[in-house]
C-alpha positions as CSV (number, residue, x, y, z in Angstrom):
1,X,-12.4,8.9,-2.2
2,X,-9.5,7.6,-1.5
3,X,-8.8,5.3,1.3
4,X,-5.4,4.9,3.4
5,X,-4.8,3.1,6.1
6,X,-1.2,4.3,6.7
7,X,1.1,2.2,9.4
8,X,3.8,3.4,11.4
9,X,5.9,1.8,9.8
10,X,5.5,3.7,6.5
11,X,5.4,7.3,8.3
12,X,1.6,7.2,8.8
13,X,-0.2,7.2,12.3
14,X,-1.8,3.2,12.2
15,X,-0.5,1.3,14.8
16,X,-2.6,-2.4,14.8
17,X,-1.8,-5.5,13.3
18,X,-2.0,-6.3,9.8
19,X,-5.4,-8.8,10.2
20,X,-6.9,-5.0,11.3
21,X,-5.6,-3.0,8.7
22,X,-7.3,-6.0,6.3
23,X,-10.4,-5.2,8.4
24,X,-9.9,-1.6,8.3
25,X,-9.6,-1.7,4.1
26,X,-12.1,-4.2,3.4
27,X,-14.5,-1.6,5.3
28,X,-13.5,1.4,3.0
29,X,-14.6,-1.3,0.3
30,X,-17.9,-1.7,1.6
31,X,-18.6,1.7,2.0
32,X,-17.8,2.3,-1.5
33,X,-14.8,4.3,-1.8
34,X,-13.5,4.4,-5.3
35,X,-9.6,3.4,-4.6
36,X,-8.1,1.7,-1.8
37,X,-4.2,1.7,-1.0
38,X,-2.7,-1.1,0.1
39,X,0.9,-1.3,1.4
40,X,3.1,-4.0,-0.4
41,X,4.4,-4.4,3.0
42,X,1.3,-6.1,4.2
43,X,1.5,-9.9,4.7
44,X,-0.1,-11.7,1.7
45,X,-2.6,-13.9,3.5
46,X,-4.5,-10.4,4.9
47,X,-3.8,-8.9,1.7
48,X,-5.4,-11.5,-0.5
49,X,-9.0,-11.1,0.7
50,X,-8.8,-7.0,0.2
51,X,-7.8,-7.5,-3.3
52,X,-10.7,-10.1,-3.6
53,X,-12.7,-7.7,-2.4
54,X,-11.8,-5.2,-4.6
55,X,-11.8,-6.6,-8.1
56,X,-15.2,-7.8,-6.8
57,X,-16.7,-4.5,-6.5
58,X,-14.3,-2.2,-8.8
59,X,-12.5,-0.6,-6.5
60,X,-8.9,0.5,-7.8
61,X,-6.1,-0.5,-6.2
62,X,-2.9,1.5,-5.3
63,X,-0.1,-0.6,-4.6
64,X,2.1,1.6,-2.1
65,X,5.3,1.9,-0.6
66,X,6.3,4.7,1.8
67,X,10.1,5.0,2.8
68,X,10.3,7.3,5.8
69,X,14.6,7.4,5.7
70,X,16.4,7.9,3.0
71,X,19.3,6.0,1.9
72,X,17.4,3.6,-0.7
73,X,19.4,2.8,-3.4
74,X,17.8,2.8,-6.6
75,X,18.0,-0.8,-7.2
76,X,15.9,-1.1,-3.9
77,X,13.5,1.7,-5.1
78,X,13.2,-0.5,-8.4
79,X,12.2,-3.4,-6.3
80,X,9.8,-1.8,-4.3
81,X,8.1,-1.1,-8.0
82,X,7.6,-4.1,-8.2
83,X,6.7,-5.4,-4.9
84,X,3.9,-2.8,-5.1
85,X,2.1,-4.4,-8.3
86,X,1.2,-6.3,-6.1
87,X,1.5,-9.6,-8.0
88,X,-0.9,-7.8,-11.3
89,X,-3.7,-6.4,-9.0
90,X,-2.6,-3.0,-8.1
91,X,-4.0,-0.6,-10.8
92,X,-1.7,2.2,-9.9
93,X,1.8,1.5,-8.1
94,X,2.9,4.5,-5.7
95,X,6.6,4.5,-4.3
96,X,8.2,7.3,-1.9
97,X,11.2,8.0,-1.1
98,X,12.6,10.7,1.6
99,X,15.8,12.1,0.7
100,X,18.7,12.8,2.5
101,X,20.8,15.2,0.5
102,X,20.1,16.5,-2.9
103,X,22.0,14.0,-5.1
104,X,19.1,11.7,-3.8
């Protein structure tokens, strides 16, 4: 299992605070879900203790970025690679992109 706790921000349906999406994730962690995905968008301080959490019970981490409007340039999108390792803890890094016309 997977677990997602997708803001609105990133095109999902989530609408609390980043100290309840910790809450929300460190829960899936407890219940034993295999992976968790984290937004690289969370703030660091709530993000810290789900990764704790994580490597302590051997969850996987996906490090995730979800652009809901396109016009990223790829120099962004290459950032947001990075942004979503997550400074070495994410095991997988997962970027989207929407895209406007076809040459994107």
């Amino acid at each position: 299992v997977i677990f997602t706790v997708r803001s609105e921000a990133e095109g999902g349906r989530f609408a609390g605070t980043h100290g309840e999406m910790r809450a929300a994730l460190l829960l899936g962690i407890r219940l034993g879900c295999a992976v968790v995905d984290v937004e690289s968008s969370m703030a660091a301080g709530d993000r810290r203790p789900v990764l704790a959490a994580a490597r302590e019970r051997g969850t996987a981490v996906i490090g995730s970025y979800h652009a809901v409007s396109p016009g990223f340039s790829w120099a962004d999108i290459r950032g947001q690679f990075a942004n979503c390792q997550l400074d070495g803890a994410a095991d997988v890094v997962k970027v989207v992109v929407s895209a406007g016309e076809v040459q994107d």
